[in-house]
N, C-alpha and C positions, 0 to 999 in steps of 0.2 A: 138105878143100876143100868148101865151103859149094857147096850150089843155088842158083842166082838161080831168082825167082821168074819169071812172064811178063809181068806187073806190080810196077806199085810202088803200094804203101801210102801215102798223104800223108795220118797219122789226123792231125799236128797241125793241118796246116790246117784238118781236118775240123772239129776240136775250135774252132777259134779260127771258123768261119765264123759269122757273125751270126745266121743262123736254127738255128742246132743245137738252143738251148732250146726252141724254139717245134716245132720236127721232132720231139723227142724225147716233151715235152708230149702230142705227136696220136699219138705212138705210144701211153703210155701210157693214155691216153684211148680209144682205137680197144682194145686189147688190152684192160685195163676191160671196154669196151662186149662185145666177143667170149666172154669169160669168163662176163659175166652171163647175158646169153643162153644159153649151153652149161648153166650151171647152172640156171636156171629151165627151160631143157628137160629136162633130169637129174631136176629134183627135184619139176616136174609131170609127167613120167613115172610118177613110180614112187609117185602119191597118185591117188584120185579126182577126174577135172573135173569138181567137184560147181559149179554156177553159182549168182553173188550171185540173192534171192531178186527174183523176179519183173523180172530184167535186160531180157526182151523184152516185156514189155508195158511197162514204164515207164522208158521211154529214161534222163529225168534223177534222177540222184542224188538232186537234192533232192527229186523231188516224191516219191520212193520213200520219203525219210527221214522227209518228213510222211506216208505212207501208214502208215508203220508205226508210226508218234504216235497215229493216232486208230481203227485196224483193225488191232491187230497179229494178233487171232484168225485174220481172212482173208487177210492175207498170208502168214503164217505157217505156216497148213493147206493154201492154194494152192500157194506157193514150196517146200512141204517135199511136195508130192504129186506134183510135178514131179521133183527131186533124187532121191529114193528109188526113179525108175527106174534099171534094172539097165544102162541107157547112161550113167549118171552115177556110181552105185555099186559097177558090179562085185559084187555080190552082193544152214538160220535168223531303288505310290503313289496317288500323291494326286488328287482328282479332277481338277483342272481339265486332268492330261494326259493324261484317257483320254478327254473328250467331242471335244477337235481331231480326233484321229486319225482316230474316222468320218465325221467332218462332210466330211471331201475328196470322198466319194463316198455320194449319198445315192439309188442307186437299186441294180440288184443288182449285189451283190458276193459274193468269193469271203473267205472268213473269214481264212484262214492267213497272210497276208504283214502284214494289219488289226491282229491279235491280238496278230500275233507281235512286231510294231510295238510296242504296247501294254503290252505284257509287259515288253522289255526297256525303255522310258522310263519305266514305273514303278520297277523294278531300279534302272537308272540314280541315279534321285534318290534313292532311299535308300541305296545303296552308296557316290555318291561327290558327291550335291548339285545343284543343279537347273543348273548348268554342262554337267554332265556330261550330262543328260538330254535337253538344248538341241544336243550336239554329235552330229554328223551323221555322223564316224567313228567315234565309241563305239557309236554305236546299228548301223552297219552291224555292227561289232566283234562286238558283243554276239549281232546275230542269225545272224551268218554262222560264227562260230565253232566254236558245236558241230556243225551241219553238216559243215565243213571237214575237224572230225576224224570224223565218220562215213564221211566220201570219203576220208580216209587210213587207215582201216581196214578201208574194203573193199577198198583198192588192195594193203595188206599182207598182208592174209588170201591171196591172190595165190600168194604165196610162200612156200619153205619156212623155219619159223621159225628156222634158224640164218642164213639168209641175211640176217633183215628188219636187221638193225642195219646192216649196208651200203644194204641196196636204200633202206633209208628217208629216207638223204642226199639220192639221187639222184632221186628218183619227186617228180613234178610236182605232187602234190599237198600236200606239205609247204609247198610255197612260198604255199597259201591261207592255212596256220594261221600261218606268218612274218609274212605280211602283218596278218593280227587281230593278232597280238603287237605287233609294231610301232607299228601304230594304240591300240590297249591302251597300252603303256608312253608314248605322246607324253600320252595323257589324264590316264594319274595324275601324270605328271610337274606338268601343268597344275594338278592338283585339290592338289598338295604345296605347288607356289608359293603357288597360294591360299590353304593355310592357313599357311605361313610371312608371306605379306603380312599374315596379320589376328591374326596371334598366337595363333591357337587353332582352337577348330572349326570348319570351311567352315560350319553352318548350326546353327539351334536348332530341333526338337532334332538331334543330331550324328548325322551320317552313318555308315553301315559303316567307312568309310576311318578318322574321327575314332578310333571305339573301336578302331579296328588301330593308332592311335597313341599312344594315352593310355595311363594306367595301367603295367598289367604290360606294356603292347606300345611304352611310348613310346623301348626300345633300339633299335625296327623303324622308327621315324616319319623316317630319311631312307632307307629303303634301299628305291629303287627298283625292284629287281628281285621286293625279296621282296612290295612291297606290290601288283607288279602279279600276281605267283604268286596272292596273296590275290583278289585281282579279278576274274582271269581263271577262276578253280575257283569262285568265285563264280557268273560267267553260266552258267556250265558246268551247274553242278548246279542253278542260281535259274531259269532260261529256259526252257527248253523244257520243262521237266516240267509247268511252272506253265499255259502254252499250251498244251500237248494238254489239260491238264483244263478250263480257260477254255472252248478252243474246242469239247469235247465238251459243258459245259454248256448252251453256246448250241445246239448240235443238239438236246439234248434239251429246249429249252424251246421251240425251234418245231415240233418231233414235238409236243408235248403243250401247245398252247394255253390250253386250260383254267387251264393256271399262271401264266398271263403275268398278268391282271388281277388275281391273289391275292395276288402276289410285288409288283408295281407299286402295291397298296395301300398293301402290308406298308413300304419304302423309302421312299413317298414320306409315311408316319406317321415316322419316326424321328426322337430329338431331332438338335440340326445344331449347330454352332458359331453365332455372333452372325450371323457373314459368309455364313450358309446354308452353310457346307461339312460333310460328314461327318466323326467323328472316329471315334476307337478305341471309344467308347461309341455312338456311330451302330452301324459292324458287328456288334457284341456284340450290339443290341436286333433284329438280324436274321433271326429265328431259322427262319423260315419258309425264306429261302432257306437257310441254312443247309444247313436240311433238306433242300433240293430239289438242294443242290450233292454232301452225304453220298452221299445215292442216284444220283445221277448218278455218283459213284464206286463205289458198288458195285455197281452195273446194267455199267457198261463195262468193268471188271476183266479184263485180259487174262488165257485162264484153257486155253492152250494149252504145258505145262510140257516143256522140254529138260532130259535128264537122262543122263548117261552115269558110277557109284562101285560097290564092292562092299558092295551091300544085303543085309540076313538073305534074299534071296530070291535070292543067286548074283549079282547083276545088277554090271557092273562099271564105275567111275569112276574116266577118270583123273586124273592129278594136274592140275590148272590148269584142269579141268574148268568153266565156268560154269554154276551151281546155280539155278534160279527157282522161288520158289512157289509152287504151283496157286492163287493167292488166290480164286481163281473157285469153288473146293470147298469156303470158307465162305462166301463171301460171296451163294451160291446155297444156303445147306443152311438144308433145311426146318424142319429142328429149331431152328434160330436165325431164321428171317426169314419169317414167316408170306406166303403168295403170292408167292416170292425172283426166279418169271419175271415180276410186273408193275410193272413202272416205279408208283412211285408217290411224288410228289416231298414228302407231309409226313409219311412214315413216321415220320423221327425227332422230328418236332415232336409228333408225336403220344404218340410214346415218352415225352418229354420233360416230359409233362402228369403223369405219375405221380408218387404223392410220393418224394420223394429222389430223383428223377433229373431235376430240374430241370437239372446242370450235365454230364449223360451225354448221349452219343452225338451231339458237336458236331462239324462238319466234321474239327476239325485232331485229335480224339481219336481214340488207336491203345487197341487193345488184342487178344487174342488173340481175338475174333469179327468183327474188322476190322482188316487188317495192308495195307491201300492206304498208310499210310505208313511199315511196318515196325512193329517193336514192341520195345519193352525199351529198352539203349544203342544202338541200331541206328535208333530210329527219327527219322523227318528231322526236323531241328532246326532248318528253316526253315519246317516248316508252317505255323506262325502266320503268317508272313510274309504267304507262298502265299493263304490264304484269306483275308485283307484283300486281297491285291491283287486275284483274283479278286472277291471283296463290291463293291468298289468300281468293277468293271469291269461285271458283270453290274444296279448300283444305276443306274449312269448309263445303260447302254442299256434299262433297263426307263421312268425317266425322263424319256428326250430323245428315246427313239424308238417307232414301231411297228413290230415285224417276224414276220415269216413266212415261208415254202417258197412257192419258186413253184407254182401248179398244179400237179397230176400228180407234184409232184419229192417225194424222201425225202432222210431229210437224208446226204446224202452227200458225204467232201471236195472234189468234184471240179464240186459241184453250188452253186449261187449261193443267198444267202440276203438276203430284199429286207429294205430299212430305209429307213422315211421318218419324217422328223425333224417329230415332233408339233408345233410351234410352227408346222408351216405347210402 
């Protein structure tokens, strides 16, 4: 003889009631949420709360990301003098669309949003044609992109690395870089139509996109995915590296005045197209800036090295370890760069004067006593790019404007730099 119970059981109705799915849903979801948290407590328990770099003094993300674009030495030596306390340790184009952009605002301004503008609308029309360069969600795309994932990687650093493949579903900040994706794939979709409408290249000469579909690539010229993959590692690696040197130039050309009249000679002598536009033989005959852009990379060379492998001196690295440079230890060494502490913007032109090295030590040239752009198969194979678009940014505002430091200021990101448009 069976027990009765004190109740009864009614699972089918349970089962048949209309919100079951949606009750079971929040369970999981709530249990999820519970789990995470228990493990994120778990698993920053049992690691150092070492804190993202200079988190209290510079609230936003972004202006932290441009802080460490144009000052990574004193972020760097700040944010890591901070951490290594034992409360944290227990024991990181073409002209005519660079003169628009500064014309909006011709009194002071702040360089970074200007540039960065500037940067990516250059990008633009060469990667995918002056459509692209004219739309207003590519260019957000463009500049907001690598940002986004700088904010999802300090949101994942967060966490213990077995976890990030889940947390990274979840965390608020993937949903920035969805959005650039998004807006990315509506674009190339648009720049594909237009070359299927015209039968061939969006432009003459042919755009990045065009050579991703000609040729050897023309099995890739409908596959939208793969041609926005190409695009988007495009801004990725094309944008901001190109902007922190852009905009360190111009700090350095209003620290050092003296250069402004020598450089603004030098551009505004260059031969021009019919139509007065500069071409690829305009930048080439530039040699002056050139020169004054070289040293401006070598002068700002972040020269602050993270290092943790086992060296002949015991020292240990682990595996997945990220490795940097010290490019600051040649490009400061006295044996190679005669005075390497004073800025001086025609060093290499001056080099340049000797015989046989008429075609040495040009901006985009790497070699083992200059690695600002890596060296060997390593090194970046868009610098060409880079330094015309740079020549052409720096040609126009030495041409269309005057500028300087406000009184008193030094050139600093945070600090406004004035410009008024010589025609008036």
């Amino acid at each position: 003889m069976s027990a009765k119970l004190p109740f009864q059981l009614s699972t089918g109705a349970m089962y048949k009631h209309p919100q079951f799915p949606s009750l079971i849903a929040a369970g999981v979801m709530t249990f999820t949420s519970i789990l995470l948290v228990a493990l994120k407590f778990w698993s920053s328990s049992a690691t150092p709360k070492v804190k993202i770099l200079l988190q209290d003094e510079i609230k936003s993300a972004r202006h932290r990301a441009l802080e460490y674009c144009f000052n990574p030495r004193a972020v760097m030596a700040k944010g890591y003098a901070k951490d290594m306390q034992i409360e944290y340790t227990h024991f990181g184009g073409p002209a005519e669309y660079v003169i628009h952009a500064i014309k909006a605002n011709l009194t002071g301004s702040l360089l970074h949003d200007r540039v960065l503008r500037l940067i990516a609308t250059n990008n633009a029309r060469v990667f995918q044609g002056t459509a692209a360069s004219l739309d207003e969600e590519w260019l957000e795309a463009s500049t907001g992109y690598v940002l986004a994932c700088f904010d999802c990687i300090r949101a994942l650093k967060q966490w213990h690395p077995w976890l990030r493949p889940l947390v990274y579903i979840l965390i608020p900040e993937r949903a920035a870089i969805k959005d650039q994706w998004t807006k990315g794939r509506k674009r190339v979709m648009a720049s594909m139509r237009e070359r299927q409408e015209k039968g061939g290249n969006l432009e003459d000469p042919p755009t990045m996109l065009d050579h991703l579909s000609n040729g050897r690539n023309e099995h890739i010229a409908d596959d939208v995915e793969l041609q926005l993959l190409h695009q988007m590692t495009l801004i990725a690696v094309g944008t901001v590296t190109t902007f922190s040197s852009t905009t360190q130039a111009i700090y350095d050309l209003v620290a050092h005045p003296e250069y402004i009249p020598i450089l603004r000679e030098e551009v505004e002598s260059v031969p021009r197209d019919p139509n007065g536009n500069f071409t690829k033989d305009s930048t080439v005959a530039m040699n002056k800036l050139d020169s004054f852009l070289k040293e401006s990379q070598r002068f700002n060379s972040p020269d602050l090295t993270i290092a943790d492998m086992k060296l002949p001196d015991g020292t240990f690295v682990p595996k997945g370890t990220k490795l940097e440079i010290n490019t600051c230890s040649i490009h400061k060494d006295h044996e190679l760069y005669g005075n390497p502490e004073l800025f001086d913007g025609l060093r290499f032109h001056k080099w340049r004067k000797a015989p046989g090295k008429g075609k040495k030590y040009m901006y985009s040239s790497s070699g083992t006593d200059d690695l600002s752009w890596g060296f060997g198969r390593h090194a970046c194979p868009g610098r060409y790019l880079s330094a015309i678009n740079i020549k052409l940014i720096m040609a126009e505002l030495l041409m269309n404007y005057d500028i300087k430091l406000p009184d008193g200021c030094s050139p600093e990101p945070d600090f406004e730099i004035l410009l008024k448009d010589r025609d008036h």
